[in-house]
C-alpha positions as CSV (number, residue, x, y, z in Angstrom):
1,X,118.8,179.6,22.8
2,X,118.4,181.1,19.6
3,X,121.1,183.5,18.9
4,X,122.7,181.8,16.7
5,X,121.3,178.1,15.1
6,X,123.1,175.6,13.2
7,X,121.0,172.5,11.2
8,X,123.4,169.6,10.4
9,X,123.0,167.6,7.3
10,X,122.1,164.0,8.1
11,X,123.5,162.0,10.4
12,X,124.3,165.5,12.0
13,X,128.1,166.2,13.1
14,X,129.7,164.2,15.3
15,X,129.9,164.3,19.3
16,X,132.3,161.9,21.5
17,X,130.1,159.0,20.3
18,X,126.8,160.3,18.9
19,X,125.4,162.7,16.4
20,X,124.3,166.3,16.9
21,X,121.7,167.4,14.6
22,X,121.0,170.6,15.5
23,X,123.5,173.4,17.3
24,X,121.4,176.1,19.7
25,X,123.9,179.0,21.0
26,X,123.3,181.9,23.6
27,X,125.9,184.7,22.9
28,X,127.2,186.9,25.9
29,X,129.4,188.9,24.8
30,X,131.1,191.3,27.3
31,X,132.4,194.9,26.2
32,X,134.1,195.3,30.4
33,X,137.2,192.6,30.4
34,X,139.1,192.0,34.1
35,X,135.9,189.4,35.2
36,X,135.0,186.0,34.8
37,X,132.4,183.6,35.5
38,X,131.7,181.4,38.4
39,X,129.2,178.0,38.6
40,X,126.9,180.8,41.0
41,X,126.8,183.3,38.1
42,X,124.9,180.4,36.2
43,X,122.1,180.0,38.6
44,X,121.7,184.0,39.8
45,X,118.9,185.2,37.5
46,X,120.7,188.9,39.0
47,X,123.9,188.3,36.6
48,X,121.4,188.4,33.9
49,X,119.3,190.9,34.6
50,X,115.9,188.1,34.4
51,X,113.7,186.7,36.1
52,X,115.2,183.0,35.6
53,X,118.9,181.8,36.1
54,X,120.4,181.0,32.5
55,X,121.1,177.8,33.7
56,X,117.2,177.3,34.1
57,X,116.7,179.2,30.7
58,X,119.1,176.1,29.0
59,X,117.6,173.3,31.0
60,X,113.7,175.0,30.1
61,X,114.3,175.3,26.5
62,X,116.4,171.3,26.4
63,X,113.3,170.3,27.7
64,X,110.8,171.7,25.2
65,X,113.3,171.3,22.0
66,X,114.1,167.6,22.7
67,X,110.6,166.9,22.3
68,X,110.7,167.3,18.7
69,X,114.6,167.1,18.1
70,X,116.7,164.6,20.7
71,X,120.2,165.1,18.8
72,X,120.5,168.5,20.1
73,X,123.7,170.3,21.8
74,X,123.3,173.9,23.7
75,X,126.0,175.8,24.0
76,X,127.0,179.1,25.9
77,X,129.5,181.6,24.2
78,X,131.6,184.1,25.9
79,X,134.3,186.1,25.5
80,X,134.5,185.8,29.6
81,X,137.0,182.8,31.1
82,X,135.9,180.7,33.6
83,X,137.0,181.8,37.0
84,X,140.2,179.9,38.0
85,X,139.0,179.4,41.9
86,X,135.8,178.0,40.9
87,X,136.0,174.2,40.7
88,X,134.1,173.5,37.5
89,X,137.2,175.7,36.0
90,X,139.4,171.9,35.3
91,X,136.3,170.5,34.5
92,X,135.8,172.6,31.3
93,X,137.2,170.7,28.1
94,X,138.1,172.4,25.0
95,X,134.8,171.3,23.1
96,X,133.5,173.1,26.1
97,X,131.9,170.1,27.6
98,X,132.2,169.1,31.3
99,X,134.3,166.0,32.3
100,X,133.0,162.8,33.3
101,X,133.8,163.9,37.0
102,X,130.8,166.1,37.5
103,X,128.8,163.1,38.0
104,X,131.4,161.0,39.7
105,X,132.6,163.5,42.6
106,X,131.7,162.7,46.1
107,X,129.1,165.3,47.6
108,X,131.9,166.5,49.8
109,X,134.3,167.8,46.9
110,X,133.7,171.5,46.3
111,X,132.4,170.0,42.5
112,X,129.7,167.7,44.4
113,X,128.6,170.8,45.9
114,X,128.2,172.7,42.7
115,X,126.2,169.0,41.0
116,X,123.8,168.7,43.9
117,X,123.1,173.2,44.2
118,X,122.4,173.1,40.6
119,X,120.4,170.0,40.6
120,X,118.6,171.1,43.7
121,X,118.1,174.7,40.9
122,X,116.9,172.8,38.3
123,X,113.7,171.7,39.9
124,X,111.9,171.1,35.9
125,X,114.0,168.2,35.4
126,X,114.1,164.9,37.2
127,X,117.2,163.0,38.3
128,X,117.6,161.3,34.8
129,X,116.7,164.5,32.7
130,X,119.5,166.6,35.0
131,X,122.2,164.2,33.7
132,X,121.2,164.5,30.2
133,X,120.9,168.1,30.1
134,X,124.7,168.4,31.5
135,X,125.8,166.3,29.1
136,X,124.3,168.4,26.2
137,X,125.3,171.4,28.0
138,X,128.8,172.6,26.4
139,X,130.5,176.0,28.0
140,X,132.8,178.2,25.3
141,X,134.2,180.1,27.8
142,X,136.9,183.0,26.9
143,X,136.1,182.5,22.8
144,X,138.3,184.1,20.8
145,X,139.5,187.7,20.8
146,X,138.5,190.1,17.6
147,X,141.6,189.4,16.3
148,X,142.0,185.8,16.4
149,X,137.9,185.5,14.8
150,X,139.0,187.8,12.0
151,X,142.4,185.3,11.6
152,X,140.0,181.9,11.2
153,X,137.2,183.9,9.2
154,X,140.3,185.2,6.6
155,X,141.3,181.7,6.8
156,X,138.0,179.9,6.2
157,X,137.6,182.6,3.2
158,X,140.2,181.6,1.2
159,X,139.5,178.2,1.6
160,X,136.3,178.8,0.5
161,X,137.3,180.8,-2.3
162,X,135.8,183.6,-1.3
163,X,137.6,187.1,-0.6
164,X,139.0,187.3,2.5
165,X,138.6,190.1,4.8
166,X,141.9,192.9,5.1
167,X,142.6,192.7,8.5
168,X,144.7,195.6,8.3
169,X,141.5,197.3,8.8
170,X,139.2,197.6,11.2
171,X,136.0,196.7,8.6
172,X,135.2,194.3,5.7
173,X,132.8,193.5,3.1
174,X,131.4,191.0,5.6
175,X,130.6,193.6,8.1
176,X,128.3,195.5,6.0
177,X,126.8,192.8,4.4
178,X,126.0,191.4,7.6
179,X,124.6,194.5,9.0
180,X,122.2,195.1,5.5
181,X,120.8,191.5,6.1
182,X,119.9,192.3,9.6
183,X,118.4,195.7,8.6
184,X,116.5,193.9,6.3
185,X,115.3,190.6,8.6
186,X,117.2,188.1,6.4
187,X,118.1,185.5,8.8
188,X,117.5,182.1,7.8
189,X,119.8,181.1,5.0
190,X,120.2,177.8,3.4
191,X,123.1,176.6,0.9
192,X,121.5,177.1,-2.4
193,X,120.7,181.0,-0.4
194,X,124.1,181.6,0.3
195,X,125.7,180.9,-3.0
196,X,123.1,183.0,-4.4
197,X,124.4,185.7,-2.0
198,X,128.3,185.7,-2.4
199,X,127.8,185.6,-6.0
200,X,125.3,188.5,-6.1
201,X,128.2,190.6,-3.7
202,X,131.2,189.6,-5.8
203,X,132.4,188.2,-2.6
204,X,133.8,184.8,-5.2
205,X,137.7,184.9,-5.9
206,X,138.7,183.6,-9.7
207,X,140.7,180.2,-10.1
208,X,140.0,177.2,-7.7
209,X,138.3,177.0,-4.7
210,X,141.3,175.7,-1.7
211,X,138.7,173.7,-0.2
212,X,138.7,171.0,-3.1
213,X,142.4,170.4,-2.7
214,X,142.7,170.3,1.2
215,X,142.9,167.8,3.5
216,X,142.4,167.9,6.8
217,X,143.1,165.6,9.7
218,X,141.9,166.7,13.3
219,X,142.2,165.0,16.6
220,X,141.7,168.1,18.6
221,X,138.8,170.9,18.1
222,X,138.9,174.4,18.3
223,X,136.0,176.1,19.2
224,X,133.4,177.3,16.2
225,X,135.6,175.0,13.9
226,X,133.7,172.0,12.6
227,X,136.0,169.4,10.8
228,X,133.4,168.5,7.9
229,X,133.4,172.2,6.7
230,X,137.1,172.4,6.8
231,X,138.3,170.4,3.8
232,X,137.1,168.2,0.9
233,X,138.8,165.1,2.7
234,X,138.4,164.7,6.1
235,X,139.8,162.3,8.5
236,X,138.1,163.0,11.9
237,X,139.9,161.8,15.4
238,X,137.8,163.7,17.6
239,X,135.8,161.3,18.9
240,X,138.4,159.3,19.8
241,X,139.8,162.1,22.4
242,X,138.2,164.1,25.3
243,X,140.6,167.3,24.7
244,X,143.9,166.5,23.8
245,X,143.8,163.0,25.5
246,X,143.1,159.6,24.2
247,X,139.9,158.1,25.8
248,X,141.5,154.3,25.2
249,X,145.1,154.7,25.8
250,X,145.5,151.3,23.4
251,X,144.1,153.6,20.8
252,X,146.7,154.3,18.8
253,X,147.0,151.4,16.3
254,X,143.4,151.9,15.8
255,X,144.0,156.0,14.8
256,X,147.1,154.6,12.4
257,X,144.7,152.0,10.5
258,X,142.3,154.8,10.1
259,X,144.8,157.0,8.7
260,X,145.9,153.9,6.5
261,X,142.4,153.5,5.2
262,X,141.6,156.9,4.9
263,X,145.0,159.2,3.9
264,X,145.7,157.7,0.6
265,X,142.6,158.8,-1.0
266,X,144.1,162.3,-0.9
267,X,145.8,161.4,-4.3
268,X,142.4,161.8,-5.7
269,X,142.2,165.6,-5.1
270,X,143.5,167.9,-7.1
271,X,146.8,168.8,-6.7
272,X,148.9,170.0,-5.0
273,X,146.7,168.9,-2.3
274,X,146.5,171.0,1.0
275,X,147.6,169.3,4.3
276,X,145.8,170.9,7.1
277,X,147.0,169.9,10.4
278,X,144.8,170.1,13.9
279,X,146.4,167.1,15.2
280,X,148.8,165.5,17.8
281,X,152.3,165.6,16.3
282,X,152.3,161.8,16.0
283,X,149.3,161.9,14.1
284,X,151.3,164.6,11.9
285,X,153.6,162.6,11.7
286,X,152.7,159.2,11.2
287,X,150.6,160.9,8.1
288,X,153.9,162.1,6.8
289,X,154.8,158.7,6.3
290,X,151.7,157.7,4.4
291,X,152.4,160.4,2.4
292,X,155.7,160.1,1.5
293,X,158.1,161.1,-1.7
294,X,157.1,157.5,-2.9
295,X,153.3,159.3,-3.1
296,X,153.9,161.1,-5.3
297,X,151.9,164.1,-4.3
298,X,153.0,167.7,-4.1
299,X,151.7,169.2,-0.9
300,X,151.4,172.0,0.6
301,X,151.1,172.5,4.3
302,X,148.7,174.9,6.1
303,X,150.8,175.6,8.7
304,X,149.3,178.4,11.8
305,X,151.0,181.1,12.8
306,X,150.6,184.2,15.2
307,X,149.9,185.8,11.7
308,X,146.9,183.7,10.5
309,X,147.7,180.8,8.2
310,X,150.5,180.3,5.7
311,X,150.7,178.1,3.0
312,X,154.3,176.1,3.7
313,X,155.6,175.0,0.2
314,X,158.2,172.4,0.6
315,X,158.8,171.6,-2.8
316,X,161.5,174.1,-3.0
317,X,165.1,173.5,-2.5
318,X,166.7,175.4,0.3
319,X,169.4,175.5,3.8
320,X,168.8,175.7,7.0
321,X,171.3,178.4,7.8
322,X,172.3,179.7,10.7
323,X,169.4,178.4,12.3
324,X,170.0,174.7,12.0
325,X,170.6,171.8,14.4
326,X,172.6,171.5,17.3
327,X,173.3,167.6,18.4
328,X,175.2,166.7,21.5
329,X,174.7,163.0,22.6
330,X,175.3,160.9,26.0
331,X,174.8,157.8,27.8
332,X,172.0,156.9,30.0
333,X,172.3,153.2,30.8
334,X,173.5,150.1,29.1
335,X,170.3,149.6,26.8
336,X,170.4,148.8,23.0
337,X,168.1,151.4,22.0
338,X,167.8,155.1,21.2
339,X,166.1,158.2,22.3
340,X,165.9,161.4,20.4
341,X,164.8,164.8,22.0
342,X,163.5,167.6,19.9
343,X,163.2,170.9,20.8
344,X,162.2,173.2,18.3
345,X,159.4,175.7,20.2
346,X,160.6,175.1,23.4
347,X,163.5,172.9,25.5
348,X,162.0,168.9,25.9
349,X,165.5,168.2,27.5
350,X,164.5,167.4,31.2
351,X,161.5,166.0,30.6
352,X,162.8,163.7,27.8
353,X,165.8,162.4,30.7
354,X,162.7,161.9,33.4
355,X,160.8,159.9,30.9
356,X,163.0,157.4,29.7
357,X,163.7,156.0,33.2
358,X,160.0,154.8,32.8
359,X,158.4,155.1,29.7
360,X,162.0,153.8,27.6
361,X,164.2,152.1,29.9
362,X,165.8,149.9,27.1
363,X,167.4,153.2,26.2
364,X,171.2,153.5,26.7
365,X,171.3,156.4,24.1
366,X,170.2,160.3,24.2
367,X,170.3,162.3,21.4
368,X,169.4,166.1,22.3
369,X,168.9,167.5,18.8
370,X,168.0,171.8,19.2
371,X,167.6,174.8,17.5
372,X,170.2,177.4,18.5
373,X,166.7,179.9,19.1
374,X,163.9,178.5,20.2
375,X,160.0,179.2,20.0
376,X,156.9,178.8,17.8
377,X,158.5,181.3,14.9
378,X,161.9,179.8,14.9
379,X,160.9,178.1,11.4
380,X,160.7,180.6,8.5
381,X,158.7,179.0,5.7
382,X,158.1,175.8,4.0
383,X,161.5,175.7,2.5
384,X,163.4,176.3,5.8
385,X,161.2,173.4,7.1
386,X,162.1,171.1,4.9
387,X,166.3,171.5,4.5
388,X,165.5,171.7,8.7
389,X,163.9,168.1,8.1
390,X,166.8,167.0,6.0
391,X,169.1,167.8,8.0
392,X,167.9,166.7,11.0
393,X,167.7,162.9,9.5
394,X,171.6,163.3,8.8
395,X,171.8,164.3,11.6
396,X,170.8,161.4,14.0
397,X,171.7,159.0,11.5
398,X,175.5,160.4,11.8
399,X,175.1,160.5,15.7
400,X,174.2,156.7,15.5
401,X,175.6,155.2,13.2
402,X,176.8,152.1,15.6
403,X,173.3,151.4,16.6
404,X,171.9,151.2,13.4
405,X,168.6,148.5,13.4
406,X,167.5,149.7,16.9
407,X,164.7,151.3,17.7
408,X,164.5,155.4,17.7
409,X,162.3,157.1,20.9
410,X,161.4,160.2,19.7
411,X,159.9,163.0,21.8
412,X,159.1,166.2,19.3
413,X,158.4,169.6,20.9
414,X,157.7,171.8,17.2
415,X,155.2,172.6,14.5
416,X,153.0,170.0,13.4
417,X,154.1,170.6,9.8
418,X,157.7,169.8,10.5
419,X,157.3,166.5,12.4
420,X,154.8,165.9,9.1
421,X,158.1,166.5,6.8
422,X,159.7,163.9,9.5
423,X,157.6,161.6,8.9
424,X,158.4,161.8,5.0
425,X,161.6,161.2,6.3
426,X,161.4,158.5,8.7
427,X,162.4,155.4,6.6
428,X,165.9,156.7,6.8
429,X,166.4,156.2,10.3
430,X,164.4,153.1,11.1
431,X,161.8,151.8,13.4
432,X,160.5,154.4,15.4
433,X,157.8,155.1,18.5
434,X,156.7,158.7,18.7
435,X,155.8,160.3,22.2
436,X,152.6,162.5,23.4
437,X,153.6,164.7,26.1
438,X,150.2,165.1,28.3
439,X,149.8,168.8,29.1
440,X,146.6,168.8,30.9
441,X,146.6,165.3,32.9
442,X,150.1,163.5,34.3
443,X,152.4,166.2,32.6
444,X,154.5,163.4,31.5
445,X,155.5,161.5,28.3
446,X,153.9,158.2,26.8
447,X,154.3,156.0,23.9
448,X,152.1,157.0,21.1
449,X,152.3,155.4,17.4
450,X,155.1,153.4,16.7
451,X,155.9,152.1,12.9
């Protein structure tokens, strides 16, 4: 489990409701693509080539390294996905850790067979020991491709102020480095090591360092990205979701006092202050309208792309052009209130008349606001984004004007960044719930953060 360690600063980082002091990986990576990985692979010391399963491997070394350390997480790596037939595959969350159902499952269910073969494996550990090793146990199956690690490492650069690799090329300055260090047995490295390092490589841009002007909010992680080494502000969610899903669906008033408590210090920083974005779009949005015009703030918006990261500026005046909105409206019952469906990456429409029957059945109005091309690169920049925000607010407020005072329903399907300019927006139009569309569980809409 030493491949690659990570030592957290105190209280360690955190995990669903505890801390993690220390990070242990094991790295398989896999040069043959076309396979995946089963719960059998796991406990077959042949698919390693040893004498021991790797499963037994993890649970042998938990065992030792909890002695001295008990905040400890292990975690497998590989660029390998998780073999769709097998049942652990809708088990596996995005933090790589196993749901709550592994446990739970009767001994019948294809995943109760899996629990009690790899307990009946794991003959080192008792009965209490086997359920705390799962639950340190995290699986990063199918991590990302060359391409997408030399996206988040350019990324992470210039936030860091360092250079940031070409990836026109098929090498950088990191890659040799890396290789010397090796060659030389330099492995351990602490801060004051490291910034010793860069400096020593020229590896340092000139001007200031991205990372003391950004701000990130995250209620989802990504695999080998850490919120406290992402920003000099950080408002951290994570705990409060397994995935993409809210563990206490009355949750959300408690996420909107955090980000009341916690946004505004983002005047502090200097400016203009980056808004980084790994967040449900209400949480985008409903920090839009914390940090509206009225703020005072310039912001830029780190907005992804299939191109890395770009730097939205909004500041800028601009039109929407040809690709602007198209609003048709219609009736769906005799109720006072409003719903407004946005589809900007892809088409909400159906799902948006299926919801409100259930979720928003005091709505007798639909609003079906579009772009006339839709998908994730339909919005050109930061200045497209905002006269596309503008816009839109005209928009609805011209399409209901004679139900002005009622609530808005709306149900967003774009870029986190725009339903962030939204919310900058929102005042306009009036009291407003914003719905989460649940993609891995019901596959159907709920009410989310309301103002």
């Amino acid at each position: 489990m030493d491949d690659v360690v990570v030592y957290w600063s105190t209280p360690g980082v955190a995990d669903a409701d505890s801390f993690v002091r220390i990070d242990f990986h094991q790295i398989k990576f896999h040069v043959a693509q076309g396979q995946c990985i089963s719960s059998g692979n796991l406990i077959d010391p042949a698919w390693t080539g040893t004498t021991r399963s790797m499963l037994w491997g993890f649970a042998a070394s938990w065992k030792d390294l909890r002695e001295q350390q008990p905040n400890i997480r292990l975690t497998l790596v590989t660029n390998w996905p998780w073999c769709t037939t097998d049942p652990l595959a809708s088990l596996i969350r995005d933090t790589g850790k196993l749901h709550n159902s592994f446990f739970t499952s009767g001994p019948s269910s294809g995943v109760g067979k899996i629990r009690a073969t790899w307990r009946a494996h794991l003959s080192l550990l008792t009965d209490l020991e086997f359920d705390e090793f799962i639950r340190r146990l995290r699986l990063c199956v199918q991590a990302v491709s060359q391409s997408e690690a030399g996206q988040w490492l350019a990324d992470r650069c210039q936030l860091a102020g360092l250079q940031p690799p070409d990836l026109a090329t098929n090498h950088s300055p990191y890659d040799d480095l890396a290789g010397r260090l090796l060659a030389d047995g330099r492995r351990e490295f602490t801060r004051e090591d490291l910034e010793k390092l860069v400096k020593a490589e020229k590896l340092r841009t000139e001007g200031a360092v991205p990372f003391r002007s950004t701000c990130a909010i995250r209620s989802f992680q990504r695999h080998a990205h850490e919120p406290t080494t992402d920003a000099a502000l950080v408002i951290d969610l994570t705990n409060l979701f397994e995935g993409r899903r809210l563990l206490d669906p009355n949750g959300w008033q408690a996420i909107r006092d955090r980000i009341d408590d916690d946004l505004p210090a983002a005047a502090s920083l200097p400016q203009p202050v980056q808004v980084a974005l790994d967040a449900h779009l209400c949480i985008g949005w409903y920090a839009g309208t914390v940090l509206n015009s009225k703020a005072g703030i310039p912001i830029l918006l780190r907005q992804k792309s299939y191109d890395g990261v770009e730097l939205w500026d909004t500041s800028g005046t601009g039109s929407a052009g040809p690709q602007s909105w198209q609003v048709s409206t219609e009736s769906v019952g005799d109720g006072p209130e409003v719903a407004v469906a946005i589809s900007v990456t892809h088409d909400v429409i159906r799902d948006v008349r299926k919801a409100i029957a259930t979720v928003a059945p005091q709505v007798g109005m639909l609003v079906d606001v579009r772009l006339q091309e839709l998908g994730p690169g339909s919005i050109r920049d930061g200045s497209h984004a905002r006269a596309l925000a503008d816009h839109l607010v005209s928009a609805i407020r011209d399409a209901t004007h004679e139900r002005r005072g009622q609530r808005f329903h709306v149900f967003p399907a774009c870029p986190v960044s725009l339903a962030f300019l939204l919310g900058q927006r929102s005042a306009a139009v009036g009291p407003i719930t914003m719905y989460e569309y649940d993609f891995g569980g019901t596959g159907t809409y709920a009410p989310a953060i309301a103002t």
